[in-house]
C-alpha positions as CSV (number, residue, x, y, z in Angstrom):
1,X,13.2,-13.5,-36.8
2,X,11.7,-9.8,-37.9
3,X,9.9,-9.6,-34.5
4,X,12.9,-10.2,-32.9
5,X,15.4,-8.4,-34.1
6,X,12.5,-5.4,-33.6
7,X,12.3,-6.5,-30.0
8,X,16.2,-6.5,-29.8
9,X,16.2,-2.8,-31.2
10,X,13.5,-1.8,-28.7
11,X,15.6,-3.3,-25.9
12,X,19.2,-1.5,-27.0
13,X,17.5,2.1,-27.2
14,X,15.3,1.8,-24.1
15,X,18.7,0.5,-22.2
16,X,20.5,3.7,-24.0
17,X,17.6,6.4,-22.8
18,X,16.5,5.1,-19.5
19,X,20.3,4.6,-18.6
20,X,21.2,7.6,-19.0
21,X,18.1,9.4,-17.7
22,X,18.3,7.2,-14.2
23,X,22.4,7.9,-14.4
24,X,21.3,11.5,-14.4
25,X,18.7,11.3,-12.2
26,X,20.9,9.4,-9.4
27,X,23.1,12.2,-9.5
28,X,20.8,14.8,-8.7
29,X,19.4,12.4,-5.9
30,X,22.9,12.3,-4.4
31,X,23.1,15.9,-4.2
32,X,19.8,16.5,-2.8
33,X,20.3,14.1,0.0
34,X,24.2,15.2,1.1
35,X,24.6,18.5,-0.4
36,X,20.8,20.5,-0.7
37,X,20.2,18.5,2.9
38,X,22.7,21.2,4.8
39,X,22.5,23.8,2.3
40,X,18.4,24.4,4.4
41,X,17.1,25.1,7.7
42,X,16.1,20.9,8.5
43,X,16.7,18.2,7.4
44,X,12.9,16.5,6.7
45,X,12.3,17.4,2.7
46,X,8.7,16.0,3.1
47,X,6.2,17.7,1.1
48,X,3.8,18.7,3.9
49,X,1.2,19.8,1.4
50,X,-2.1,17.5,1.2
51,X,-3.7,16.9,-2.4
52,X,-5.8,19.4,-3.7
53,X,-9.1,18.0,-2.7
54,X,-10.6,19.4,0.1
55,X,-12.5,17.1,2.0
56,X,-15.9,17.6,2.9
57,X,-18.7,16.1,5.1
58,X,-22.2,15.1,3.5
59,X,-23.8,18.1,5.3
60,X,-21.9,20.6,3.2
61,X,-20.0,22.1,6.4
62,X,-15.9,22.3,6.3
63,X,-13.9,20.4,8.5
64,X,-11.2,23.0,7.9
65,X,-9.1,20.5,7.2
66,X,-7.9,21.1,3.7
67,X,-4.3,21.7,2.4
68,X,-4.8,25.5,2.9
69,X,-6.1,25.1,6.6
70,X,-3.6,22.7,8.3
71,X,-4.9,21.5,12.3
72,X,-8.0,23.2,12.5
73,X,-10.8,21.7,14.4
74,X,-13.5,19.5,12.5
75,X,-17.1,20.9,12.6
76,X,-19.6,18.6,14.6
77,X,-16.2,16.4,15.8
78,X,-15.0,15.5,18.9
79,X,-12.5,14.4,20.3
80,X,-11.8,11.3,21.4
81,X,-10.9,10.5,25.4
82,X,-8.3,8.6,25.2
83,X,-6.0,10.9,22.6
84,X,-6.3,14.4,23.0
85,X,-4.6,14.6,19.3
86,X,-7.0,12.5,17.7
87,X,-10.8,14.3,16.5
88,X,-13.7,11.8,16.0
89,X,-16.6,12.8,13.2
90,X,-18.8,9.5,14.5
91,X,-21.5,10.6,12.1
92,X,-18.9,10.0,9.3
93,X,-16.8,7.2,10.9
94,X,-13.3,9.6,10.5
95,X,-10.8,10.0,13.0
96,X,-8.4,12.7,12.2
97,X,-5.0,11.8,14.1
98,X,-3.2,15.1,14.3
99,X,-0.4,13.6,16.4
100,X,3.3,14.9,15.3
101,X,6.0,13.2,16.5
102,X,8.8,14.8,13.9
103,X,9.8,18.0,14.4
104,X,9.3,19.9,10.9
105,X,5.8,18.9,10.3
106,X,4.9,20.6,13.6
107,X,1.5,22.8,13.2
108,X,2.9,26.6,12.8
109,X,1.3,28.3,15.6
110,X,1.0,31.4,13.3
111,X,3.6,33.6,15.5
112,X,6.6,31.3,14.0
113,X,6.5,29.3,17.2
114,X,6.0,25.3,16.8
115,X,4.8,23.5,19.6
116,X,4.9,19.3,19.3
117,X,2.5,16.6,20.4
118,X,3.8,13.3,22.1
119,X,2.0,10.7,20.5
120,X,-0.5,9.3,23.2
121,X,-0.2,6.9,24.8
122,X,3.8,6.8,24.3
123,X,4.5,4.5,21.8
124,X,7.3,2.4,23.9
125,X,4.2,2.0,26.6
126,X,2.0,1.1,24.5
127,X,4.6,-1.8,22.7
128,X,5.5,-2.9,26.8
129,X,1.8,-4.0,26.9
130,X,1.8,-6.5,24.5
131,X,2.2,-10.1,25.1
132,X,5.2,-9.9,22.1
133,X,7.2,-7.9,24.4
134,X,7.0,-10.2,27.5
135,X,8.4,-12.9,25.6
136,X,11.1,-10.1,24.4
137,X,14.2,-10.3,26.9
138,X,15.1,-7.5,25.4
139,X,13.9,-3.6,26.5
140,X,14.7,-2.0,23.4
141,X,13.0,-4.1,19.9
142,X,15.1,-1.9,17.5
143,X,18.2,-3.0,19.2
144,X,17.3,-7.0,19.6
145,X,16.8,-6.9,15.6
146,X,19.8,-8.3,13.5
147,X,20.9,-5.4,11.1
148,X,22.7,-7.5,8.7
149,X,21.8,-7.2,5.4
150,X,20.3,-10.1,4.2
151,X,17.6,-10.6,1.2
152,X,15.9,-13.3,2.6
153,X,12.5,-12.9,5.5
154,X,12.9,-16.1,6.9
155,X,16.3,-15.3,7.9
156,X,15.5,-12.6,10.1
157,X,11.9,-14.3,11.0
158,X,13.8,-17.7,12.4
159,X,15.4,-15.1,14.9
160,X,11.9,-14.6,16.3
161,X,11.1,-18.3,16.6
162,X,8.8,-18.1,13.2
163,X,8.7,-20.5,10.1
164,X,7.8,-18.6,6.8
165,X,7.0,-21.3,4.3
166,X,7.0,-20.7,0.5
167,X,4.5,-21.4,-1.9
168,X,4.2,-21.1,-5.5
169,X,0.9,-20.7,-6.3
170,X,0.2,-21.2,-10.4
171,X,-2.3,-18.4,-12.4
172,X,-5.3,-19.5,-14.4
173,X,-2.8,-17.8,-16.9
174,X,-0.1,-19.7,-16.4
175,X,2.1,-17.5,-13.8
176,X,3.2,-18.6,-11.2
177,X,4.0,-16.4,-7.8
178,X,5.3,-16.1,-4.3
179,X,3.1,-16.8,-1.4
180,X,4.9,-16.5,1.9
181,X,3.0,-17.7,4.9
182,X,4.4,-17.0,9.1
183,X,3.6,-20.7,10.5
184,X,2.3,-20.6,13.9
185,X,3.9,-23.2,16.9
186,X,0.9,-23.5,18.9
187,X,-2.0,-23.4,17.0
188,X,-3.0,-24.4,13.7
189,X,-3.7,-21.8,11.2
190,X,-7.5,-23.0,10.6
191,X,-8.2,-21.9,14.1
192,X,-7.2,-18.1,13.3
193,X,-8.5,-15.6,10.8
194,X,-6.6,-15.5,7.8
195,X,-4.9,-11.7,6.7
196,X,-3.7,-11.7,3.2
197,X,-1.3,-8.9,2.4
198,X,-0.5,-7.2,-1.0
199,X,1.8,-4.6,-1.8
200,X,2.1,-2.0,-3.7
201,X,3.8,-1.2,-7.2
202,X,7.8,-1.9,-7.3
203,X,7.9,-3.8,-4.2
204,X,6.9,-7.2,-2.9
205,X,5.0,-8.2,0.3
206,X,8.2,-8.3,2.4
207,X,7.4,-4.6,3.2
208,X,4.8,-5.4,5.4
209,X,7.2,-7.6,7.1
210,X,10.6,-6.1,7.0
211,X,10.5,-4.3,10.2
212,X,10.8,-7.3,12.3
213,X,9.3,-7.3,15.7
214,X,8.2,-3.7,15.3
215,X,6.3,-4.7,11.9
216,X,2.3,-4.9,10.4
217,X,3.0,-8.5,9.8
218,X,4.8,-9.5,13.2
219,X,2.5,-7.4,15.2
220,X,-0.6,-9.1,13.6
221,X,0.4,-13.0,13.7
222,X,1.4,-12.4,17.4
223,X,-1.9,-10.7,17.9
224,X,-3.1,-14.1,16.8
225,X,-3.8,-13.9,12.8
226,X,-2.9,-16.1,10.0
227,X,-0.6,-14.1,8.4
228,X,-0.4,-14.6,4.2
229,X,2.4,-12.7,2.2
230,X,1.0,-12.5,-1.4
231,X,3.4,-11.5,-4.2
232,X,2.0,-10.6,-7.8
233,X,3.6,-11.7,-11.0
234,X,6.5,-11.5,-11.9
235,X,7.9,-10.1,-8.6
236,X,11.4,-11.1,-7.6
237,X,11.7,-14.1,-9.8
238,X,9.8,-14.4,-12.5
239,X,8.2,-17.8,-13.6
240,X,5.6,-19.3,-15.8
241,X,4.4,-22.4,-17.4
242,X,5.5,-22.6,-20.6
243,X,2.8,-24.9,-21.5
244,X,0.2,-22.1,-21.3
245,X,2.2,-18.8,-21.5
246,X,4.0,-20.1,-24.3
247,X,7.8,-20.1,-25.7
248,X,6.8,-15.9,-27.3
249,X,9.0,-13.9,-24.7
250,X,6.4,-10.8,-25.5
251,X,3.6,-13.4,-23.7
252,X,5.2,-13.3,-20.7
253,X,5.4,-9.4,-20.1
254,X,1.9,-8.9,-22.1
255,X,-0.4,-8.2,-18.6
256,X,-1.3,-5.3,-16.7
257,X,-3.9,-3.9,-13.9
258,X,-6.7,-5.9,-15.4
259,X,-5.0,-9.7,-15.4
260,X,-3.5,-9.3,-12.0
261,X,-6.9,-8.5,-10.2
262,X,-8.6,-11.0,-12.4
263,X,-5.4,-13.5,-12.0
264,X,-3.4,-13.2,-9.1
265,X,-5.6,-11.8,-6.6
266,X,-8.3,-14.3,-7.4
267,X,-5.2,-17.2,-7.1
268,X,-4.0,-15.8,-3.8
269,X,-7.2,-16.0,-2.4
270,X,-8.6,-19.2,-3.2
271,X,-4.9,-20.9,-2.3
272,X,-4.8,-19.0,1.0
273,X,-8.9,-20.1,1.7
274,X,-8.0,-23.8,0.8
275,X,-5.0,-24.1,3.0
276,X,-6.5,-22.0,6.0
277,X,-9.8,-24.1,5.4
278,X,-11.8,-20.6,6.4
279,X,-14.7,-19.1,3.9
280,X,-13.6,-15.2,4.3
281,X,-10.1,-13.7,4.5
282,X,-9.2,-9.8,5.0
283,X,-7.6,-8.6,2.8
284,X,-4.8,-6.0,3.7
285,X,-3.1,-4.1,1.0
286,X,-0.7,-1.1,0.1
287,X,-0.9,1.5,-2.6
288,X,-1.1,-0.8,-6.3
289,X,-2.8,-3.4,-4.1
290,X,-5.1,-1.6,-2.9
291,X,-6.0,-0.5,-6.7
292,X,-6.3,-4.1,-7.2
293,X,-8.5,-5.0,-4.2
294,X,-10.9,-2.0,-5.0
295,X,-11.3,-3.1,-8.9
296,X,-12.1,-6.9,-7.8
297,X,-14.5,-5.3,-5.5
298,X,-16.0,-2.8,-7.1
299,X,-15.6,-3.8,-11.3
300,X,-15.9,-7.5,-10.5
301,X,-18.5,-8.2,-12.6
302,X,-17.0,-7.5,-15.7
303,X,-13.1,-8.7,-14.2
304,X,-14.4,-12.2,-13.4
305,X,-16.2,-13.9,-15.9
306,X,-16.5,-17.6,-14.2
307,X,-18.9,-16.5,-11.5
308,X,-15.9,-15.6,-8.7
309,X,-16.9,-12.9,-6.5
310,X,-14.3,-11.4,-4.5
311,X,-16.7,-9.9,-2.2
312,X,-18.2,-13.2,-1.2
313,X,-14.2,-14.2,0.0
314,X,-13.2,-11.0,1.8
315,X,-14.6,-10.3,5.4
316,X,-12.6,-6.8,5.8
317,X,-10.9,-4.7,3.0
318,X,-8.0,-2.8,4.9
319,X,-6.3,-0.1,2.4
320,X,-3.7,1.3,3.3
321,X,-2.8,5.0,1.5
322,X,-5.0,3.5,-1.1
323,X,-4.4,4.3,-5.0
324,X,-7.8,4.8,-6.4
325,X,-7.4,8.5,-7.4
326,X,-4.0,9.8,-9.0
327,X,-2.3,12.7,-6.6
328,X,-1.1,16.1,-7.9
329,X,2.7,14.7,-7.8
330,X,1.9,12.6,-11.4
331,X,1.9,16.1,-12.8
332,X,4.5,17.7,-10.8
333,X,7.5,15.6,-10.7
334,X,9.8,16.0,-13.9
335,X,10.5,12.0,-13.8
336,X,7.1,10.8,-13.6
337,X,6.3,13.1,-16.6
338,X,9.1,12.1,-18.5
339,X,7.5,8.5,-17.8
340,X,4.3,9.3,-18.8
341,X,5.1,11.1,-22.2
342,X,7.4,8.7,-23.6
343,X,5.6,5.1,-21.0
344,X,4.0,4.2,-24.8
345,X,6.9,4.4,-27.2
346,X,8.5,1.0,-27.3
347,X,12.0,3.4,-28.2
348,X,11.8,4.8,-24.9
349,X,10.7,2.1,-22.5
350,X,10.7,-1.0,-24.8
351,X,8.6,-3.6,-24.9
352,X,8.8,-5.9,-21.6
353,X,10.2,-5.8,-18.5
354,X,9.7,-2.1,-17.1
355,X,13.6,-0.8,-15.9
356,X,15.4,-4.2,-16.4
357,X,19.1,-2.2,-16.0
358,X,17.9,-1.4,-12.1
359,X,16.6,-5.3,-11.6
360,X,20.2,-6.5,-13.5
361,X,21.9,-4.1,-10.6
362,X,20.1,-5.8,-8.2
363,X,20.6,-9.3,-9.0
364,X,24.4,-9.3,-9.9
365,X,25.1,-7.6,-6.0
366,X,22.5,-10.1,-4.7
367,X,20.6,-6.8,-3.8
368,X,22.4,-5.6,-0.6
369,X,25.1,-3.8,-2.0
370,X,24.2,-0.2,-3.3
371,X,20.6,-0.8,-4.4
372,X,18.9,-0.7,-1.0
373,X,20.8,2.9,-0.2
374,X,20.0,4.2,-3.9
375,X,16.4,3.2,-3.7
376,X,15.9,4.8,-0.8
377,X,17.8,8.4,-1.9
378,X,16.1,7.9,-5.7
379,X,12.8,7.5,-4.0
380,X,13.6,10.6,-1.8
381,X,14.4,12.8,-4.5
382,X,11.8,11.9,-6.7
383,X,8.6,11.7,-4.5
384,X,9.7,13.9,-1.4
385,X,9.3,10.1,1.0
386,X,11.6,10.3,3.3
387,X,12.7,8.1,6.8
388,X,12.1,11.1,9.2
389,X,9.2,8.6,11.1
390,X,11.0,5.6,10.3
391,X,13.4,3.4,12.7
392,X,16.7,4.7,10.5
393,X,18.7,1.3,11.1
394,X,15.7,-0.6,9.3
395,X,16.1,1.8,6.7
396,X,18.1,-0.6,4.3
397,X,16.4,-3.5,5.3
398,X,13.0,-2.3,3.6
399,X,14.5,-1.8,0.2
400,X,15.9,-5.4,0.1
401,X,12.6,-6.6,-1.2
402,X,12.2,-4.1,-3.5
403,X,12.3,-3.6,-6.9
404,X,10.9,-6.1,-7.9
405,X,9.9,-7.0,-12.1
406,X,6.7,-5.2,-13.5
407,X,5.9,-4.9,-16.7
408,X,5.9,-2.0,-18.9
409,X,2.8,-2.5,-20.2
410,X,1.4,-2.3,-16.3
411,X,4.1,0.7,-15.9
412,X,1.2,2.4,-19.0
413,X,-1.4,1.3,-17.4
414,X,-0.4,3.7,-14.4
415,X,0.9,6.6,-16.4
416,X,-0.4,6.4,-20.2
417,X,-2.0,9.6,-21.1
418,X,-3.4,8.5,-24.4
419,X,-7.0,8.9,-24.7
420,X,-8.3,5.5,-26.0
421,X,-6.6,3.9,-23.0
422,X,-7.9,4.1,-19.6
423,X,-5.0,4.6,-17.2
424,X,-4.9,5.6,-13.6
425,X,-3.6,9.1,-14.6
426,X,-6.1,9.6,-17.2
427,X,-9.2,6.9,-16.4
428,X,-9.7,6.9,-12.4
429,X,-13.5,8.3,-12.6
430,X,-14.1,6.1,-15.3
431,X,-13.0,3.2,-13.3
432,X,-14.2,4.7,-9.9
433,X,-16.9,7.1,-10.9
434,X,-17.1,9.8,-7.5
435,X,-20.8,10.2,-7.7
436,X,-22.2,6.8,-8.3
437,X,-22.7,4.3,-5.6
438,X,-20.2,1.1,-5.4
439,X,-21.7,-1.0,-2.8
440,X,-25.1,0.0,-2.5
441,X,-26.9,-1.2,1.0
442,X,-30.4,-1.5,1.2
443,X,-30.6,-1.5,5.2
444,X,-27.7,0.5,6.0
445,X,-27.7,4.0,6.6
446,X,-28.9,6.7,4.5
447,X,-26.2,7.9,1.9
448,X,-26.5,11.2,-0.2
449,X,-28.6,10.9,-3.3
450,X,-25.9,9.5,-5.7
451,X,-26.2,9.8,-9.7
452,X,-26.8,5.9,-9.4
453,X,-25.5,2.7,-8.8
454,X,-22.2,1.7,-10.4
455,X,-22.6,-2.0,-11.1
456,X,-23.2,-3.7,-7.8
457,X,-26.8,-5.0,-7.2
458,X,-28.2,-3.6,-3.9
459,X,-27.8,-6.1,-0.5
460,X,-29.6,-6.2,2.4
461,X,-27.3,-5.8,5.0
462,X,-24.1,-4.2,5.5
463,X,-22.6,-7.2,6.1
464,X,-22.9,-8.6,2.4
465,X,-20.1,-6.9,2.0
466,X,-16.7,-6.5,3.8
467,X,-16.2,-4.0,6.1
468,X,-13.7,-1.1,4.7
469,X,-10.9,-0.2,6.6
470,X,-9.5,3.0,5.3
471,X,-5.8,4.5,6.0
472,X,-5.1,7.7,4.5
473,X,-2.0,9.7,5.0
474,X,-2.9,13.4,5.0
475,X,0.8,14.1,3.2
476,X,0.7,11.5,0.4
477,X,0.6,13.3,-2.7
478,X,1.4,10.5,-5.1
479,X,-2.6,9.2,-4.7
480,X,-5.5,11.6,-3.9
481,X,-6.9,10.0,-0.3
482,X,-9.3,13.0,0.7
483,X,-11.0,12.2,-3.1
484,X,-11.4,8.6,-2.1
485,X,-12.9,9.9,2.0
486,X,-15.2,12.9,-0.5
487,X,-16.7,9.4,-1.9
488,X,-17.0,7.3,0.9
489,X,-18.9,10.0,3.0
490,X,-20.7,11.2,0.3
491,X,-22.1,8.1,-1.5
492,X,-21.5,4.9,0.9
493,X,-23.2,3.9,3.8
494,X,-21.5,4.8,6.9
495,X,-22.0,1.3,7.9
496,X,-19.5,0.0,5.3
497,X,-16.5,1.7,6.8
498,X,-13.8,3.1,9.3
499,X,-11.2,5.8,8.0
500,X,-8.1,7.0,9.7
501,X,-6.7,10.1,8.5
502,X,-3.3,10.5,9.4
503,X,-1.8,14.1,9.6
504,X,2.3,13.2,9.7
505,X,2.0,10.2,7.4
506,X,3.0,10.0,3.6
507,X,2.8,7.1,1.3
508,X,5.1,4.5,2.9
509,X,4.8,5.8,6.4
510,X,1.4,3.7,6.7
511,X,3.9,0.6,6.7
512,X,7.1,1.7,8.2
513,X,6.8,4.6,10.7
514,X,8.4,3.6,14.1
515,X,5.0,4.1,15.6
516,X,2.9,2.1,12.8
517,X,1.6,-0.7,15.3
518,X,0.1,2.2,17.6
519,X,-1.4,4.2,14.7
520,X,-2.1,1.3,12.3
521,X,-1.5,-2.1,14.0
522,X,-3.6,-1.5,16.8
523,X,-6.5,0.6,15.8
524,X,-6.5,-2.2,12.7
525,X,-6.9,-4.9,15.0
526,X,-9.3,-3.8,16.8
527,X,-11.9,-2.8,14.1
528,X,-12.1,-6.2,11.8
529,X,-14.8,-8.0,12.1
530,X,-14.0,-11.3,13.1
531,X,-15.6,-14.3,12.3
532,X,-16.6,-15.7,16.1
533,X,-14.9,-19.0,15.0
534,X,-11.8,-16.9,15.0
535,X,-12.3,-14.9,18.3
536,X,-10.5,-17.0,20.3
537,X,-7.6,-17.2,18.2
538,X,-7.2,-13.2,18.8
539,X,-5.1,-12.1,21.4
540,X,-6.8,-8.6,22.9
């Protein structure tokens, strides 16, 4: 009785602060979207800054591509022949895509002139080529898609002659979450190489899919993958067995970082294995799940105790703008500070369910009436993401699959800046020490001397472990991407990875940019290794 009437205190002055602070922050957003938008010059209110890193090749010599020197040409780079926008440090494994296809992150030219880059090839030409688009009667993708609101994948997915089926797939910790999974007509799905795909924090996996035909998910199951839509606990409806969670309503919001990489990952991989009857999957995430992929790969042997290796399942890691180092915006943004100084008072926050007003919104409009158009102008205001690169009549459709329930003890986890917790803000270099070695490779090429190993055992060959597919938007401020390349060129064998660092992108661009399947899809696609009882699957 005691610990719930405390609970039900906790819940009342949380609902009381973080009404009133979202009330106030909402109308700020609204007047930074439709009044501070024509009070300036344009109309894009990205932050074109990079984080403060300044990347770095092994050899000590500057790429000149920092945030203080924007464009300028890589040292020892060349570039490549087919994209006269894209610079190629082989020695590294970078490309540096400096295309600009919206007009305020032009390159200044220094005399106040701009001068923009067509993306190469054109995106539409590109699109025409592949075999989607011949079965498409229509010229135009954007305008075949359906722009009806409707909070449901399979609605819009049926359009395209694709199943998604639903699985609930139970935690060794008694949760139990969404696995969605794009059926194939003429093939069965043990024939192709299975792609699970995990999102990032506050959303659910539908945002690799809610783009339609011009989405990561589409483009990849026509390509001729088996495409796996993970969600992690509690997501957009929370369940759990009562048997082993228990009838304590503080059980079921006690988890964080640590129990959904030892948890759910480990659940969505072994479920999608089983059913697609392969021994390796690649594993494709966003932002949080990225966080979660690198700590199964990289902490796994003190996150699994039963002898699970997540290495041993995954054939390629692809991260997209991956959330292993916190970004400058975590100390910059008046929001996320407020969230960080008050994320461990229970009076503030409470004790469970991280923002439950904003999910109670959702739910009683079934989630297409206001929420989608908020999130997206909240978002906006808060973290300078914006839809400048993004098909604008899609716009809505992304946020119907997001928010989605977290918990507030994950919600710490990500911002807590007490010192005997280890948080991403606070505990990143703990976590992911910079100078120490993660996947050590005794055959592979040389790597700078590192401080040591981190707690990998060395392996003979590169392929021991999965191959690292690395997508980092240059304009991402939220997570520090050029910290993450500093490592990777600095302390892991060249043979362990690709990166793609994207000039124009920011955080969510990497997923829903209208040319993500040329600057993503594609280049993704063609650099996973690819088990050759796959290959055939895989349509070139």
């Amino acid at each position: 009785m005691i610990e719930w009437l405390i609970d039900l205190a906790y819940a009342i002055s949380s609902g009381i602060i973080v009404g009133s602070f979202l009330l106030v922050v909402s109308v700020l957003a609204l007047w930074h979207n439709f009044i501070g938008a024509h009070l300036k010059s344009h109309h894009d209110f990205r932050d074109t800054r990079s984080s403060r890193t300044t990347v770095l090749p092994e050899n000590g010599s500057n790429w000149n591509i920092s945030a203080e020197s924007h464009y300028g040409p890589m040292t020892g780079a060349t570039r490549v022949d087919r994209n006269p926008n894209i610079e190629e440090d082989q020695e590294n494994n970078i490309e540096i895509d400096h295309t600009v296809t919206s007009e305020v992150t032009r390159p200044d030219s220094g005399d106040g002139s701009t001068e923009i880059h067509e993306p190469w090839p054109p995106y539409d030409d590109l699109y025409n080529k592949h075999q989607e688009m011949e079965e498409n009667p229509f010229q135009d993708v954007l305008t075949a898609e359906d722009m009806k609101l409707v909070p449901d994948l399979a609605y819009y997915y049926r359009q395209y002659n694709i199943e998604i089926e639903s699985f609930e797939v139970e935690t060794d910790d008694g949760f139990i979450i969404d696995l969605w999974h794009l059926k194939h007509e003429d093939q069965q799905g043990s024939y192709m190489h299975p792609i699970l795909m995990l999102h990032g924090l506050l959303q659910s996996s539908g945002s690799f899919a809610s783009s339609g035909r011009k989405s990561l998910a589409y483009y990849l199951h026509q390509s001729g993958f088996d495409i796996w839509l993970g969600n992690n606990r509690c997501g957009l409806n929370p369940r759990w067995n009562k048997k082993i969670v228990g009838k304590n309503k503080r059980n079921r919001w006690d988890w964080g970082m640590d129990q959904m990489v030892q948890y759910d990952l480990k659940a969505l991989v072994k479920y999608v294995l089983s059913r697609n009857k392969n021994e390796k999957l690649t594993l494709m995430a966003h932002s949080q799940g990225t966080t979660q992929g690198f700590m199964g790969l990289v902490n796994g042997e003190l996150l699994y105790e039963d002898g699970f290796k997540l290495s041993e399942k995954i054939e390629n890691f692809v991260a997209l703008a991956p959330a292993v180092y916190p970004g400058p915006l975590l100390e910059e943004k008046a929001f996320v500070k407020f969230m960080a100084k008050g994320i461990d008072n229970p009076w503030i926050f409470g004790n469970k369910s991280f923002l439950p007003l904003m999910l109670f919104m959702k739910k009683i409009t079934n989630g297409v009436i206001i929420i989608p158009f908020m999130s997206y102008v909240v978002f906006n205001y808060l973290f300078d993401w914006n839809d400048s690169l993004w098909d604008k009549p899609l716009r809505d459709r992304h946020f119907l699959f997001s928010p989605v329930y977290i918990s507030v003890k994950l919600m710490q986890w990500w911002l807590s800046p007490c010192p005997s917790k280890i948080s991403f803000k606070k505990g990143a270099g703990t976590l992911f020490p910079d100078s120490k070695t993660w996947f050590p490779v005794e055959n592979g090429h040389p790597v700078a001397e590192p401080e040591g190993l981190h707690l990998n055992s060395p392996r003979q060959e590169p392929q021991d472990y999965p191959r690292f597919l690395l997508f980092i938007p240059r304009q991402d401020r939220l997570v520090d991407g050029e910290r993450l390349i500093d490592h990777f060129i600095s302390h892991e064998s060249s043979s362990l990875y690709k990166i793609w660092y994207i000039d124009e992108y920011s955080h969510l661009d990497v997923l829903w940019a209208h040319d993500v399947i040329d600057r993503v899809g594609q280049p993704l696609a063609n650099a996973l290794r690819v088990p050759s009882r796959n290959k055939e699957a895989v349509k070139g």
